[in-house]
N, C-alpha and C positions, 0 to 999 in steps of 0.2 A: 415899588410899582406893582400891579396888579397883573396877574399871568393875562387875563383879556386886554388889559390895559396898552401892553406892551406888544400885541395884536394890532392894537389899534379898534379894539372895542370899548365900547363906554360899558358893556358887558355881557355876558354869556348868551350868544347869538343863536346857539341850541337847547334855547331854555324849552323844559317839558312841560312845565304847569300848565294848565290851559290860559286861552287869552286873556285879555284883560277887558271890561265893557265899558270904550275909551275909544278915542282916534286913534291910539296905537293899534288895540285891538283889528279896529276895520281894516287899518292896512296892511296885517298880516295876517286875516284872513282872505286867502290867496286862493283862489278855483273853486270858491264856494257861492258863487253866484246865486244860481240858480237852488239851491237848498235856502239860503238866504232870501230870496224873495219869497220862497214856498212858508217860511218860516213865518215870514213876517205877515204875510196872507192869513194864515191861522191865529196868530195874534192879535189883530186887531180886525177883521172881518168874523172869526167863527164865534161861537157862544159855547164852546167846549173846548176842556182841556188838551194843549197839544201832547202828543206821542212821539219821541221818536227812538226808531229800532235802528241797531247797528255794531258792530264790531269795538270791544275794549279800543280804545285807543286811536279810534279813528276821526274823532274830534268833536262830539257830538256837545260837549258843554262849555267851548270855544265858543260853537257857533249861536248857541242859546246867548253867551254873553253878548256875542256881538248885535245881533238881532236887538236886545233890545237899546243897546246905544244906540244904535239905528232909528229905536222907534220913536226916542226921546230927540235926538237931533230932528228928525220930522217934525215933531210939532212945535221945537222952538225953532226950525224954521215957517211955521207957520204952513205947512202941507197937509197940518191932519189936526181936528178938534181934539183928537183922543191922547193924552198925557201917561205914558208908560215908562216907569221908574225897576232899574234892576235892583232885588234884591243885592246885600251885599258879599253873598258866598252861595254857593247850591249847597244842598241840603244831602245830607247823605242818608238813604233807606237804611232804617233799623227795626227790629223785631218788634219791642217795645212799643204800639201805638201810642200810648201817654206822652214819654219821651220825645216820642218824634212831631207829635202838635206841640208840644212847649218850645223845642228846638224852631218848629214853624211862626208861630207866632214872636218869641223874641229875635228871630231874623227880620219880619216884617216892622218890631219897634223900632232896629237899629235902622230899618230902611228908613222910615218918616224921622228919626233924628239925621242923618245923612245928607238927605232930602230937600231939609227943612225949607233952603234961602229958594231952588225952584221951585217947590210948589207954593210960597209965597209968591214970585214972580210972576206964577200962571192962575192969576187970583183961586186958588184952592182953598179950600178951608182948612187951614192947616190949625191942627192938636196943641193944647196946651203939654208942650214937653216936657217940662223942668222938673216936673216928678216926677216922671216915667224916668228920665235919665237919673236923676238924680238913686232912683231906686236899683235902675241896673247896672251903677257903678257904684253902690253902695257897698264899704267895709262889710256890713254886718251879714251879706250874702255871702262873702268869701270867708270871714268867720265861722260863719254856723255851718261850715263846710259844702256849701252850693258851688257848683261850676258855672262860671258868666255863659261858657257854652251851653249850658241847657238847665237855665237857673230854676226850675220848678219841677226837676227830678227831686224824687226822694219825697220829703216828709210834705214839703210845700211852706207855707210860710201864712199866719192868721193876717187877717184881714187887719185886723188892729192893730198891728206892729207898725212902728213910726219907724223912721230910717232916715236919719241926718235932717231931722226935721221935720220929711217930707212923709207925708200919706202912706201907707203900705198897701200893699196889695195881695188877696187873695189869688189863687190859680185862676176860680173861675171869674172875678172880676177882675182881673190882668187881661182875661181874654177879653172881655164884653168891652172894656175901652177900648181894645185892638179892633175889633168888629165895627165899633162905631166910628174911630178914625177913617178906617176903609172906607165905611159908607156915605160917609161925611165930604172927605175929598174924593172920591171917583164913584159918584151919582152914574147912575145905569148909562154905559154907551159913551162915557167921559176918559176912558183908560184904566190903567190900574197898576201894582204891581208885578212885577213876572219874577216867578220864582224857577229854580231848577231841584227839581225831587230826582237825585241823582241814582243810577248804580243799583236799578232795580233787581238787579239778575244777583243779588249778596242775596240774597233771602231765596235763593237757589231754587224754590218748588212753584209751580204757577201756583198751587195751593195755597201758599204763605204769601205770598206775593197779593191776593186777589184779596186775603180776609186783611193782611194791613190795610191795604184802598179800602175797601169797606169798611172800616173805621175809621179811617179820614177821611170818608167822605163828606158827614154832613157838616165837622167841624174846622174843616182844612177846604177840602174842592169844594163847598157852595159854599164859601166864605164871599160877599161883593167887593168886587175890588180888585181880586188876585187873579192872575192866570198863572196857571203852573203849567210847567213844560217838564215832561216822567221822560227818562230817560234810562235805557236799557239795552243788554246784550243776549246773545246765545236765545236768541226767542221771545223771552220772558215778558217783555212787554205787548206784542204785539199778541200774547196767550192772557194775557188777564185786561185788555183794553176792551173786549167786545160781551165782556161778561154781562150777565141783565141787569145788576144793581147798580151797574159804572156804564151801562147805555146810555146816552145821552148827555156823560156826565165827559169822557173823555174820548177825544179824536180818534179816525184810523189810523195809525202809525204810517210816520212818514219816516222809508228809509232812506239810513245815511249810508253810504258806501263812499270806499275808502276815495282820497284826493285822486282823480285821474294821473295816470302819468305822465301826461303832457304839460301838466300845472309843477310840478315838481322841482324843475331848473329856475322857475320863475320864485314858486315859492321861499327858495335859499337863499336866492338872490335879493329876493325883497327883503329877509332877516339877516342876510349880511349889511347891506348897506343902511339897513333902519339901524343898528347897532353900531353900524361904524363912526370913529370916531376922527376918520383922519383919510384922506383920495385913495391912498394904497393901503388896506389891511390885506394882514396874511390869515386867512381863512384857515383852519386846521381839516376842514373839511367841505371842498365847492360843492358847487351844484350837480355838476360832473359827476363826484362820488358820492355822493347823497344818493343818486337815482342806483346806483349799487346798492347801497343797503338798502334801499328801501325795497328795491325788490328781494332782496335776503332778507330782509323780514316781514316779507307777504303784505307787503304793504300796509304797514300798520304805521304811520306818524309817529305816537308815541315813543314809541319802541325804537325807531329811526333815530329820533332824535336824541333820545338814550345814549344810543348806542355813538352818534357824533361826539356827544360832550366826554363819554368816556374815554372814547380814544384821544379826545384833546387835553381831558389832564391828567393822561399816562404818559404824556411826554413834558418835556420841561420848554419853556417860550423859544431859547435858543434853537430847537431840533424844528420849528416849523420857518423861525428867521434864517436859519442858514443851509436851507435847501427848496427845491423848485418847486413848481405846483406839481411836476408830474413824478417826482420825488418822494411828495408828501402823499399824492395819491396811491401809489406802488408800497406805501406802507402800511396804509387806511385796509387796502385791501388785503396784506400781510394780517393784521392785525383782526380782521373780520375773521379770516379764514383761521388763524391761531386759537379764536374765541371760540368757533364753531367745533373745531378739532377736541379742545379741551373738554366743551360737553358733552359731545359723542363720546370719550373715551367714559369719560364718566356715566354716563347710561349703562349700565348690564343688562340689555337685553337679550330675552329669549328669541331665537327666530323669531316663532307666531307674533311677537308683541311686535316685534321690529316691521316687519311688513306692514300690520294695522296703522303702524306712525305711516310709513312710507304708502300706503292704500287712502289714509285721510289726508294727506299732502294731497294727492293726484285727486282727493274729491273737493276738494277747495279749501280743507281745514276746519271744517267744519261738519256735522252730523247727526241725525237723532241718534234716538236708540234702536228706534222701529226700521231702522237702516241697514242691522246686523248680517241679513241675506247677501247685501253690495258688497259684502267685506270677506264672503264667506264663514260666515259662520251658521251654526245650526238653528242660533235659539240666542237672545238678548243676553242670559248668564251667561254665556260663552263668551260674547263680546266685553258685558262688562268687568269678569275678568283680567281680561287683557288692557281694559280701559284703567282698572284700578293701578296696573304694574306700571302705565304711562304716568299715569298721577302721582307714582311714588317717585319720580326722578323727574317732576315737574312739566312735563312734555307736553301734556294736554291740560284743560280743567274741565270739570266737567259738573255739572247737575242732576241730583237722582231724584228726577219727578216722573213718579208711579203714577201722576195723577192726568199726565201730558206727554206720551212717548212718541209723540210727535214733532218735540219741540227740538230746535237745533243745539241740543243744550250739550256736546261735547267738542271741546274747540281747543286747537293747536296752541301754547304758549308761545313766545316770543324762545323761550331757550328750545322748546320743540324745532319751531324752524330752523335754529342756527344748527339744530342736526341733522337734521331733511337739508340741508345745506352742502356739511358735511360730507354725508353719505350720496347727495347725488353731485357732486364734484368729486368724489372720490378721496377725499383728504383723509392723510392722516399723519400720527405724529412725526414720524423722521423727514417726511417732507416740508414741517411748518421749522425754517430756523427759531431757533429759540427754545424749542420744547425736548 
């Protein structure tokens, strides 16, 4: 029998991945209301790509997913002319612009094979697929050493090449079918597909950041059909959205900040019992102590929920069946405080650096460069210094753009907080049994 199982979960009630873009999805996106309508408003009312800015890990392509199950349930409920279909993964930023339109456009194929039976339903003109599929599940791609993730890296593949039959295709006419499917089924003002251009802030410089957009833009964002939703941390998006080549092309960033804390009790509760499989499940971690860690981890979701699942399979099923809720809570929070202890000890901090953690806790965890004066220092190299020593013992992350020393591009990690933790509770090792 299965450790959730035996809980009385049909499964893992702290799962991290983001949502799913489904009825499940909706109903575990929990206190997002009102970002969720803002969402949807940009989706099918703007004529520009959405934005949105916000913290690692605070749900930003959750909500993307849910939104557009949302948008698609609208109009097979019949509320809206416009037919919005989710891609079937967000797309992750890489350096590479070649790679990453190929990576775009074969997401968009698997979308319209996916697809296929509603946009039949919603009289669409739906693509003759049988060789598009037939082609990107074809042997001879995983032979001649192509990845089905991004089948048109590398050499590319002649236009004349047959494949189990079926028609072959070049790079550039792989794409020009993809364009005309688009424009075929979602005719101007008719819907389209929504994509998620994930995790802008990996390409660390607004510099790098601005010239990938500008090479996707004419072949990826004025594609008809698509709305993409960019999604970013530490600044970065909302530093390369208002550029003059991407005017008009992508929205003002809408921020996401983190679940309120008042949505939090509910939110566990609504993932305990969607999970549950049976009147009484024993929770490894309530509501109750959820709202604990989550404020020891600065409220970051992800990270929150991290850190539930690991402390529930650090123990074995019998240790949460044979003791009480307030039992299992007094160890939850043992077990916080032991994690937090560990990586404090494990930091070697210098003073000066130690303060700079404990000065960006007290500033929100977050900071430009052009900040260094807040923190007492004399000059940027002083600070970034001391930022580098943070970065060697994972404490912060941060981004060196020379080019935007404005941007909030240095921000506390998840193991950062659990020391800022540490340190202002006062802990340490002889007081954590165990250690």
């Amino acid at each position: 029998m299965s450790f959730w199982f035996e809980l009385g979960f049909g499964s893992n009630p702290y799962v991290v991945k983001p949502l799913p873009s489904s009825a499940d999805g909706r109903e575990l996106l929990v206190g997002r209301d009102v970002e969720l309508r803002a969402l949807l408003r940009r989706i099918e009312e703007g004529d520009t790509h959405v934005v949105l800015e916000g913290p690692n890990g605070v749900g930003k392509t959750s909500l993307v997913a849910v939104a557009a199950w949302v948008a698609t349930e609208r109009f097979l409920e019949k509320k809206t002319p416009q037919l919005y279909l989710a891609l079937p993964e967000p797309l992750q930023i890489k350096e590479d612009a070649s790679e990453f339109i190929s990576d775009c456009y074969f997401a968009i194929a698997r979308a319209f094979l996916d697809n296929e039976e509603i946009l039949k339903r919603a009289d669409r003109k739906v693509p003759r697929t049988k060789d598009i599929k037939a082609w990107l599940e074809s042997p001879v791609l995983k032979g001649r050493g192509f990845n089905l993730s991004s089948p048109f890296g590398g050499g590319g593949m002649a236009g004349s090449a047959a494949v189990n039959g079926s028609s072959g295709f070049s790079n550039a006419g792989f794409r020009a079918t993809i364009r005309t499917w688009l424009r075929d089924a979602f005719p101007e003002g008719t819907g389209g597909m929504v994509g998620v251009i994930d995790n802008l802030e990996l390409l660390e410089t607004s510099n790098a950041a601005r010239r990938l957009l500008e090479e996707i833009r004419d072949p990826v964002l004025q594609l008809t059909g698509m709305r993409w939703v960019l999604c970013g941390a530490r600044g970065i998006a909302r530093s390369v959205a208002a550029t003059p080549r991407l005017n008009g092309v992508l929205s003002d960033p809408i921020e996401i900040t983190p679940v309120a804390d008042e949505y939090i009790p509910n939110l566990i509760d609504t993932r305990l019992r969607h999970y549950s499989v049976r009147p009484t499940s024993n929770a490894p971690v309530s509501a109750a102590s959820f709202e604990h860690v989550y404020e020891v981890a600065h409220k970051n979701l992800r990270d929150s929920l991290r850190h539930a699942q690991s402390f529930s399979q650090d123990n074995e099923s019998s240790f949460f069946l044979s003791r009480s809720e307030s039992e299992i809570a007094e160890a939850f929070i043992k077990w916080i405080e032991s994690l937090a202890v560990k990586h404090e000890a494990s930091a070697k901090l210098q003073p000066r650096t130690r303060k700079l953690l404990e000065d960006l806790a007290a500033f929100g965890g977050t900071c430009s460069p052009s900040d260094f004066d807040q923190f007492g220092f004399n000059d940027r190299a002083h600070m970034r210094k001391n930022v580098v020593e943070l970065e060697r013992y994972g404490l912060v992350i941060s981004s060196k753009d020379d080019d935007d020393q404005r941007r909030r591009s240095i921000e506390i990690t998840s193991k950062g907080w659990l020391v800022h933790y540490a340190r202002s509770q006062g802990l340490s090792a002889p007081t954590i049994p165990g250690l």
